[in-house]
C-alpha positions in Angstrom: 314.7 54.9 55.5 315.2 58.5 56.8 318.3 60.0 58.0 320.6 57.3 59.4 322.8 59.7 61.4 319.5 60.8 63.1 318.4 57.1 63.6 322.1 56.5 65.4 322.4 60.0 67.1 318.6 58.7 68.8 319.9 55.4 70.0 322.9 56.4 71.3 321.0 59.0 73.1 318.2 56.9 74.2 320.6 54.1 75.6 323.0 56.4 77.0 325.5 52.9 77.6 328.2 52.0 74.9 326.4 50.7 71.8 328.5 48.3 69.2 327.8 48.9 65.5 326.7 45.6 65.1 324.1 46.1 67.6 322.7 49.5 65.9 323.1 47.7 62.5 320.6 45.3 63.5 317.9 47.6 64.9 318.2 50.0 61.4 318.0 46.6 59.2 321.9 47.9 57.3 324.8 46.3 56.9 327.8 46.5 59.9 329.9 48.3 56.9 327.7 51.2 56.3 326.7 51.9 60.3 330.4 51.7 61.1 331.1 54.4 58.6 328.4 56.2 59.2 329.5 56.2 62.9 332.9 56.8 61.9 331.5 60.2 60.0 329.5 61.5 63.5 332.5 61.0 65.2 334.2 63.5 63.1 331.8 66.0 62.5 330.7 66.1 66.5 335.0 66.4 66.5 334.8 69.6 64.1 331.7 71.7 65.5 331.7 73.0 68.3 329.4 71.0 70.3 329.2 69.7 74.0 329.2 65.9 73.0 331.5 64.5 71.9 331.1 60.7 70.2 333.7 57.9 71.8 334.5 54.1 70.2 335.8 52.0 72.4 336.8 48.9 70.5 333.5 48.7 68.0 331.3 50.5 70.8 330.4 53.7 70.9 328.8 56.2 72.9 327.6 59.9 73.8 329.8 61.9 76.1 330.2 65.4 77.2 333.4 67.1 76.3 335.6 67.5 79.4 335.8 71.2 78.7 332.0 71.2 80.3 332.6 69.2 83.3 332.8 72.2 85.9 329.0 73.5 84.9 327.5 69.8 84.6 329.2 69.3 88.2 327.5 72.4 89.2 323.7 71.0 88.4 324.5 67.6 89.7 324.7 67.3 93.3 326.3 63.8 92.3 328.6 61.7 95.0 331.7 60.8 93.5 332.6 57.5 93.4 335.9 56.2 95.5 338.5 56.1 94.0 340.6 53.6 92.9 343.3 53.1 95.7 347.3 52.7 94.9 347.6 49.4 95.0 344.5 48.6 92.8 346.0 51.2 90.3 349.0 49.0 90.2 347.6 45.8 89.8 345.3 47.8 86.5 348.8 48.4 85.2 349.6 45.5 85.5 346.3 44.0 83.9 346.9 46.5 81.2 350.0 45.9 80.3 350.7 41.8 80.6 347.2 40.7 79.8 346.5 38.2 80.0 347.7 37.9 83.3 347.3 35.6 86.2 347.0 36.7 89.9 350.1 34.8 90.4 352.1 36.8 88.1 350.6 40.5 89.0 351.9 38.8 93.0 355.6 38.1 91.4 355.4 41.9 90.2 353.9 43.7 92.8 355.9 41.7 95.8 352.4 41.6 97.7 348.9 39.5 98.0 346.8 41.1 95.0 343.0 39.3 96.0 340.9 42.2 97.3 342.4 44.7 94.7 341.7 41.7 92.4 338.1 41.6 93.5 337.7 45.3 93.8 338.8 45.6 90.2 336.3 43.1 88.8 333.4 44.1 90.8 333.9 47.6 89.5 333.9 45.6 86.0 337.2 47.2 85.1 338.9 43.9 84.9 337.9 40.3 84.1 338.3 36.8 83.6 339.2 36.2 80.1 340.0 32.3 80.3 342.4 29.4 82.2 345.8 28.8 81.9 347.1 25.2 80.5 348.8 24.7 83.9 348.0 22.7 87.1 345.2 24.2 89.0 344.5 25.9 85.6 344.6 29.6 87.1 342.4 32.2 85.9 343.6 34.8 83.2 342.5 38.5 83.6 342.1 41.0 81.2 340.9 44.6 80.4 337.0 45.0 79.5 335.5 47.5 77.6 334.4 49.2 80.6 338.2 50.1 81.2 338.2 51.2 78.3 335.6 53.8 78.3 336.7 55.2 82.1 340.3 55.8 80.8 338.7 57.3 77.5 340.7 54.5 75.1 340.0 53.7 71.5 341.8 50.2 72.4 344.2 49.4 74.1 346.7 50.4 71.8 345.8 53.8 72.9 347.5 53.1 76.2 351.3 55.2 76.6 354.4 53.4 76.2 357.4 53.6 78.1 358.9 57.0 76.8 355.6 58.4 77.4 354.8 57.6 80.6 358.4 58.9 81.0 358.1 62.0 79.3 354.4 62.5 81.4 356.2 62.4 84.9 359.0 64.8 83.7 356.8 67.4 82.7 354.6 66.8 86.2 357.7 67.0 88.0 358.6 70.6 86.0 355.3 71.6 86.8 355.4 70.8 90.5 358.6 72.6 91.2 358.0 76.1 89.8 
């Protein structure tokens, strides 16, 4: 076979969505092992040079992206509407998601004091969010979780990735700082 990391670089490129390495090691006939390193070693090298993608995992997928240092010029060739965003109270019941999953909507009610449904919904329509089982109870309530698409629009390796306490913390001081000079 010829150049694996050309193969990979193509069908990434070509499929433009996240691609697991199980997935690519099936279409080049080589074991998961080898494509994950292989995959591993783009990752760095697109890291070193400097190029305008940049190569992302998100939990065993990966995919092309341009570097965020770009985003002004692309913005300026793509007349593209911007999505809406994500209102307050659905980026609290994310947090929540994030952080407690698996969750049920009863729970992210307790914490948030307030009905949760249509930022519920909202969250799993925009596939950010979803159902990730039942609990053992009565009525057997639906669990939610994170999905890889969360993963990819907050630019997270896994979910380990997401900032602790201290962090977020240490994030809202320095905003603060910045705010009032």
């Amino acid at each position: 076979m010829t150049n694996l990391k050309s193969i990979i670089e193509s069908l990434l490129f070509v499929w433009g969505e996240p691609l697991s390495y199980k997935e690519i090691a099936k279409v080049v006939e080589r074991e998961n092992s080898e494509v994950k390193r292989t995959l591993e070693e783009m990752k760095e090298e697109y890291e070193r040079n400097d190029r305008g993608l940049e190569l992302k995992s998100y939990s065993g997928d990966y995919q092309f992206v341009t570097k965020k240092e770009n985003f002004d010029y692309i913005n300026k060739l793509v007349d593209k509407k911007r999505k809406k965003k994500l209102s307050n109270s659905a980026m609290e019941v994310l947090s929540i998601v994030a952080y407690k999953q698996p969750v049920t909507r009863m729970e992210i009610e307790e914490i948030r004091g307030v009905k949760s449904n249509s930022s519920i919904d909202s969250l799993v329509n925009r596939n950010l969010i979803e159902e990730v089982g039942r609990l053992d109870k009565m009525g057997k309530p639906i669990l939610y979780g994170t999905t890889k698409e969360f993963l990819r629009v907050f630019s997270l390796d896994s979910l380990k990735s997401l900032p602790n306490l201290k962090e977020i913390e240490l994030m809202l001081e320095d905003e603060e700082e910045n705010e009032n000079k």
